[in-house]
DRENDO-1510 file (C-alpha; in Angstrom, 1 decimal, always signed):
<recs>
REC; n; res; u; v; w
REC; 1; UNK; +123.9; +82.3; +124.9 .
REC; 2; UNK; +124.8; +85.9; +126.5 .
REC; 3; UNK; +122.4; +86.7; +129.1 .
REC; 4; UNK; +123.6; +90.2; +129.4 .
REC; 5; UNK; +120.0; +91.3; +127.3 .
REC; 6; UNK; +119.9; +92.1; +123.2 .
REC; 7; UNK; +123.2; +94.2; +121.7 .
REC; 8; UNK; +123.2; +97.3; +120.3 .
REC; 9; UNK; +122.0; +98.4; +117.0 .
REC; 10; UNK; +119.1; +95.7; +116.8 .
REC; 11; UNK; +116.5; +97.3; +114.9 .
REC; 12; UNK; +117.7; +97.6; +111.3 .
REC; 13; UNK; +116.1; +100.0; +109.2 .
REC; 14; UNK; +116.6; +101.1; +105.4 .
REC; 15; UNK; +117.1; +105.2; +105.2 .
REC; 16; UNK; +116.5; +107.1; +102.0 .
REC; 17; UNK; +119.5; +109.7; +101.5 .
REC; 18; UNK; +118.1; +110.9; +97.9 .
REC; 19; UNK; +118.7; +114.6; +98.1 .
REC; 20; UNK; +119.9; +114.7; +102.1 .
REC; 21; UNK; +122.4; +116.6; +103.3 .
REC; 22; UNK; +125.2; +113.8; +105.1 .
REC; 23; UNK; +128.1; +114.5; +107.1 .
REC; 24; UNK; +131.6; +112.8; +106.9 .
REC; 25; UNK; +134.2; +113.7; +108.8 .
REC; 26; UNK; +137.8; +111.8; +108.2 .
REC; 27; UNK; +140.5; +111.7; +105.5 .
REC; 28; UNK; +141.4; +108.2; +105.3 .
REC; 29; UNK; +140.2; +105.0; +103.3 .
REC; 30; UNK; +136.9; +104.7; +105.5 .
REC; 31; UNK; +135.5; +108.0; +105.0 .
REC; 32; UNK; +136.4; +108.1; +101.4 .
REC; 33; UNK; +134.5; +104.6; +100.6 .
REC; 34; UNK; +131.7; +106.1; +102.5 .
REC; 35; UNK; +131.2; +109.2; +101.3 .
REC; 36; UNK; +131.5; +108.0; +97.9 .
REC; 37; UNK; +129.0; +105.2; +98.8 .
REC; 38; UNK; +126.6; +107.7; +100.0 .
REC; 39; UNK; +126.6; +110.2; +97.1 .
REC; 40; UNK; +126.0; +107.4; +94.6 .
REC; 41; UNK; +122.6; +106.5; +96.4 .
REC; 42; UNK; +122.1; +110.6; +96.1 .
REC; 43; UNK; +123.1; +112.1; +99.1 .
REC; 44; UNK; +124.8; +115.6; +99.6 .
REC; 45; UNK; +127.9; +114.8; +101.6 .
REC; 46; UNK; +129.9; +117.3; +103.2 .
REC; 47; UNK; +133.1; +115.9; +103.5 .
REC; 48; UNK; +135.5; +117.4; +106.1 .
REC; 49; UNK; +138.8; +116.4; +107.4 .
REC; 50; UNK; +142.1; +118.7; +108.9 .
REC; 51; UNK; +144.0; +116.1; +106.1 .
REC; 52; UNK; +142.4; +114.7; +103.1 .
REC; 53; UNK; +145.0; +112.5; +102.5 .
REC; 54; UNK; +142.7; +109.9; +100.5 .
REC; 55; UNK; +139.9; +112.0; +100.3 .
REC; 56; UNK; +141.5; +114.5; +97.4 .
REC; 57; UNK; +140.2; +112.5; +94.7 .
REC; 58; UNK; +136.9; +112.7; +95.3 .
REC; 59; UNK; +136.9; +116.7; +95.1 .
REC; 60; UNK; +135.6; +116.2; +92.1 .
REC; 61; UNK; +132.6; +113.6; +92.3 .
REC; 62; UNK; +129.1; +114.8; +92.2 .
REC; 63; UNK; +127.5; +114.9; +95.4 .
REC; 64; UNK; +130.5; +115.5; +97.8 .
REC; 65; UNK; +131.9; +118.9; +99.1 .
REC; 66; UNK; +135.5; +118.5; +100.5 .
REC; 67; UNK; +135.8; +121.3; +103.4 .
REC; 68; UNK; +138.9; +121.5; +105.5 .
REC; 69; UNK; +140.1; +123.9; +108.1 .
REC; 70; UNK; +139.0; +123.6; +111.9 .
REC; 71; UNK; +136.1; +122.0; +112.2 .
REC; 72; UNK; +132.6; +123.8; +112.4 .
REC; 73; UNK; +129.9; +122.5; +114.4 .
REC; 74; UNK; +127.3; +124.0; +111.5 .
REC; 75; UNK; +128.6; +121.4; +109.2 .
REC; 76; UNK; +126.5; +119.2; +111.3 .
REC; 77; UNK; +123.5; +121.8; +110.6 .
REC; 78; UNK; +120.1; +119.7; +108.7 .
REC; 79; UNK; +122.0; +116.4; +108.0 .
REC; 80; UNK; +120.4; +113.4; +108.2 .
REC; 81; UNK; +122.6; +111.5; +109.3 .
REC; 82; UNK; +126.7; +111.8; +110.0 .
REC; 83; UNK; +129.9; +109.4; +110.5 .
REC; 84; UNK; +132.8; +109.7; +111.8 .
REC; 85; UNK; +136.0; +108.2; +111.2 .
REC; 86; UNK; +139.1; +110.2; +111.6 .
REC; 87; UNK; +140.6; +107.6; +113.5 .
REC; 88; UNK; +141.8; +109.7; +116.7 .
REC; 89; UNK; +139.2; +109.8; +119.8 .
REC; 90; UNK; +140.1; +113.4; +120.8 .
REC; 91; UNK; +138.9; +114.7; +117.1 .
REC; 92; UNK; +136.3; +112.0; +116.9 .
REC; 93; UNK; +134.3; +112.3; +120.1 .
REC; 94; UNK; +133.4; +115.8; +120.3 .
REC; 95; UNK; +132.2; +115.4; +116.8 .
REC; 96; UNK; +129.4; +112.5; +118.0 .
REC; 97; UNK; +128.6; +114.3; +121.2 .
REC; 98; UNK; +127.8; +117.1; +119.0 .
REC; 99; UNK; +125.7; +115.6; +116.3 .
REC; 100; UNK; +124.1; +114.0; +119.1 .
REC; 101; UNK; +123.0; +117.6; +120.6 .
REC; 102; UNK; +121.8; +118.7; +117.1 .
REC; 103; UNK; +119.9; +115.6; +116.7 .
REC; 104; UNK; +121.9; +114.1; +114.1 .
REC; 105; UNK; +122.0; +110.2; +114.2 .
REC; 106; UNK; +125.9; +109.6; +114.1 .
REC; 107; UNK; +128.1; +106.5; +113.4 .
REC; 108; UNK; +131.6; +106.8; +115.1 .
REC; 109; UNK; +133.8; +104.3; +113.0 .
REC; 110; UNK; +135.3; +101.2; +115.7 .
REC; 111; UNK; +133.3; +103.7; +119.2 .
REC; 112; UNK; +130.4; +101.3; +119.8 .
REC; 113; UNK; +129.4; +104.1; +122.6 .
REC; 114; UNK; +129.6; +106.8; +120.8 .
REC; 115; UNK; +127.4; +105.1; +117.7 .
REC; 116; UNK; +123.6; +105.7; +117.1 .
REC; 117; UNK; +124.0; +103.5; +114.6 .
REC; 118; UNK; +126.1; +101.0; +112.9 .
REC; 119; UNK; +127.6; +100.0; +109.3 .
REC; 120; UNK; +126.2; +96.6; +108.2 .
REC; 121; UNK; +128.3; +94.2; +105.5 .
REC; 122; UNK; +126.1; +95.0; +102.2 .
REC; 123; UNK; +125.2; +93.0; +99.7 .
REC; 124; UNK; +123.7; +94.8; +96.2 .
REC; 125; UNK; +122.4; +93.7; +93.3 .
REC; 126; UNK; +120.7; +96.7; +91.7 .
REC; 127; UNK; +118.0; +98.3; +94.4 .
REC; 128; UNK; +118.2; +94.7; +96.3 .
REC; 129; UNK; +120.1; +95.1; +99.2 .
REC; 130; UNK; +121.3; +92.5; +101.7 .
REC; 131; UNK; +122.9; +93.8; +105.2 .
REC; 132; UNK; +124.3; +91.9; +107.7 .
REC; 133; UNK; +125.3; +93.3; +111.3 .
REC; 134; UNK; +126.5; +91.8; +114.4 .
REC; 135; UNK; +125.6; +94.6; +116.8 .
REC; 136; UNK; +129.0; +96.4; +116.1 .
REC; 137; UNK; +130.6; +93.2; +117.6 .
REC; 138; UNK; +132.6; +91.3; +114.8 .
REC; 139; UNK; +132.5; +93.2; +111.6 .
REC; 140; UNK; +134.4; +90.5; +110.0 .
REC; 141; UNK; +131.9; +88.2; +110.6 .
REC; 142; UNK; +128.9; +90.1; +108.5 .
REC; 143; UNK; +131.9; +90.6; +106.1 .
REC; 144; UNK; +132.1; +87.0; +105.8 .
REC; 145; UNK; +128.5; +86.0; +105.4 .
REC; 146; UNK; +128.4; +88.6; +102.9 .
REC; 147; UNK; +131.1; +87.4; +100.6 .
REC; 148; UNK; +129.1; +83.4; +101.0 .
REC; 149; UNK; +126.0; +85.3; +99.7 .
REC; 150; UNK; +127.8; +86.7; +96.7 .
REC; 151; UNK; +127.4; +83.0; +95.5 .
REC; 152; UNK; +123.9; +82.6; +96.4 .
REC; 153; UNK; +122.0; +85.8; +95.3 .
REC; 154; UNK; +122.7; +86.8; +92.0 .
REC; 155; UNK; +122.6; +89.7; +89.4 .
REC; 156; UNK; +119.2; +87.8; +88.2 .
REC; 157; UNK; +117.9; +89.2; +91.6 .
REC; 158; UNK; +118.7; +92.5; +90.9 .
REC; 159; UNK; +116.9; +92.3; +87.5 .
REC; 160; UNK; +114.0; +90.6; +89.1 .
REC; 161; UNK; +113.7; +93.2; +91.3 .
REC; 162; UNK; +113.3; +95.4; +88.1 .
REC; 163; UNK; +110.5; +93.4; +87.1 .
REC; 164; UNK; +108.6; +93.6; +90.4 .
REC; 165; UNK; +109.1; +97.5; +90.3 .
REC; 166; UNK; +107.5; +98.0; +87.0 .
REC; 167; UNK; +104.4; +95.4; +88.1 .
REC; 168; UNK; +103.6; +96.7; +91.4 .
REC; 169; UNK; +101.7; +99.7; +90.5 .
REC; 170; UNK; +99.3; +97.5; +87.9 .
REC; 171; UNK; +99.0; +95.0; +91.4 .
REC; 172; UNK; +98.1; +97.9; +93.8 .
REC; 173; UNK; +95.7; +99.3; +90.7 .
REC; 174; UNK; +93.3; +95.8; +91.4 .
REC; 175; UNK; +92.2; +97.4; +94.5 .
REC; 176; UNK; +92.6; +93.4; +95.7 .
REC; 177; UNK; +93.0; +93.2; +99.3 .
REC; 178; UNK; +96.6; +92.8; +101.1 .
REC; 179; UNK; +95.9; +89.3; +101.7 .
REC; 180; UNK; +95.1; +88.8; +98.1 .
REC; 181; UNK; +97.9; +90.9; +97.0 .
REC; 182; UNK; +100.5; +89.2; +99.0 .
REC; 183; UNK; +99.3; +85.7; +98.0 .
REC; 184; UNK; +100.1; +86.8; +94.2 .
REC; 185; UNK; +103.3; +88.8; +95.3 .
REC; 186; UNK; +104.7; +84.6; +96.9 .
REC; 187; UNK; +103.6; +83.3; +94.2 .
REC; 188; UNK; +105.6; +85.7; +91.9 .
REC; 189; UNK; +108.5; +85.4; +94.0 .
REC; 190; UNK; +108.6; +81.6; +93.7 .
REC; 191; UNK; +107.8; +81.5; +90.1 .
REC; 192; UNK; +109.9; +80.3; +87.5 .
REC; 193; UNK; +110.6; +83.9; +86.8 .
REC; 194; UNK; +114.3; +83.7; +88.5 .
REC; 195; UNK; +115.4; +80.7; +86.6 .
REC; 196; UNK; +114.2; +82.6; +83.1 .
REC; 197; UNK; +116.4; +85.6; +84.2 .
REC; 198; UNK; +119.6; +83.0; +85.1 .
REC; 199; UNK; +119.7; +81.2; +82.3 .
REC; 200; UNK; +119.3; +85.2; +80.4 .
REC; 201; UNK; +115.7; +84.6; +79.2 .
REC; 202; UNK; +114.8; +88.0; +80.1 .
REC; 203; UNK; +111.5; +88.0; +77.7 .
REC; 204; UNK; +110.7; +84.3; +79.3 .
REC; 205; UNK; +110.6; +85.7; +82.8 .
REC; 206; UNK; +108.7; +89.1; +81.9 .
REC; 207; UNK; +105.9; +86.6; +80.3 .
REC; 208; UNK; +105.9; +83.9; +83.0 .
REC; 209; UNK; +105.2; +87.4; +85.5 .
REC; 210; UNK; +102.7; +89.0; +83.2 .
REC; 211; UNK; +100.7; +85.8; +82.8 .
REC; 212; UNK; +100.4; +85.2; +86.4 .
REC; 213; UNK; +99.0; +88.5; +87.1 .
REC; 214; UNK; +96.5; +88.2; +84.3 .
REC; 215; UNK; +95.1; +84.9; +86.0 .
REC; 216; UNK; +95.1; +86.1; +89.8 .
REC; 217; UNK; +93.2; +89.3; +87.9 .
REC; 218; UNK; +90.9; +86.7; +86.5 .
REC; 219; UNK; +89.7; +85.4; +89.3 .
REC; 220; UNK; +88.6; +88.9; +91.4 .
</recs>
């Protein structure tokens, strides 16, 4: 056990991008998964690179902005957050420093010290998202875990998920109390819901929910 006190990156949060302006800065593989990752959960990426040698392709995708050229420290201006990933320190450093001075939380691919942030190993099955990090410290690892979990949680999560979205409202309606509300929310959860939607008893699983909302209704 490391007695040099907790890592970096140990309080793991879940950002909305929908609608915010991002910044990516790099050419390569990495920045192109990214900035395509980012702009299908809505973001508006601005995309710059002095080479977009696998970044071309996606001049066309909704939601990114290629820019090239030298770069412009007003590309940095409103995002919400920024990573960069050109691969070379001398391009890659100034960039952080000066997201940092605009207040822009930044993620310097493989520069623990020059990351406000890092990249966990994702997991998604529809809006459920699993992330795994090791404090920046071995990637591979959370890459790993992931790819045993692929296994474990399934699509039917994803669609249970659904479910729960569509209820919520009619549970916060009752005006029950948290305590109540979360007894009912286990309760769904552990239901036989998730073995309706795994065998592809869709109907079976809406029903099993429905019912055990009318009875925890029935008794407030």
């Amino acid at each position: 056990m490391s007695d040099q006190g907790p890592g970096p990156f140990g309080f793991p949060i879940m950002v909305d991008v929908r609608g915010q302006p991002v910044f990516v800065a790099g050419g390569g593989r990495e920045a192109a998964s990214k900035a395509s990752t980012l702009a299908a959960l809505g973001a508006r990426v601005t995309l710059w690179a002095d080479d977009h040698r696998e970044t071309r392709a996606l001049a066309d995708r909704p939601g990114i902005v290629l820019t090239d050229g030298a770069f412009d420290p007003a590309m940095l201006d409103g995002a919400r957050l920024a990573i960069v990933g050109t691969g070379r320190a001398e391009v890659d450093r100034p960039i952080a420093t000066e997201a940092r001075a605009r207040g822009v939380l930044v993620n310097t691919v493989d520069d623990i010290p020059y990351c406000d942030w890092s990249a966990p190993a994702i997991l998604r099955r529809g809006d459920l998202t699993i992330a795994i990090g090791t404090a920046g410290f071995a990637p591979a690892l959370a890459a790993r875990l992931r790819d045993r979990l692929r296994d474990v949680v399934g699509p039917e999560h994803g669609q249970l998920l659904d479910i729960f979205r569509d209820v919520r409202p009619r549970i916060i309606a009752s005006g029950r109390s948290f305590a109540d509300r979360r007894r009912l929310w286990y309760e769904l959860v552990d239901g036989r819901a998730l073995e309706y939607l795994r065998a592809g008893r869709a109907d079976e699983a809406w029903r099993s929910i429905d019912d055990a909302i009318a009875a925890w209704e029935a008794t407030g």
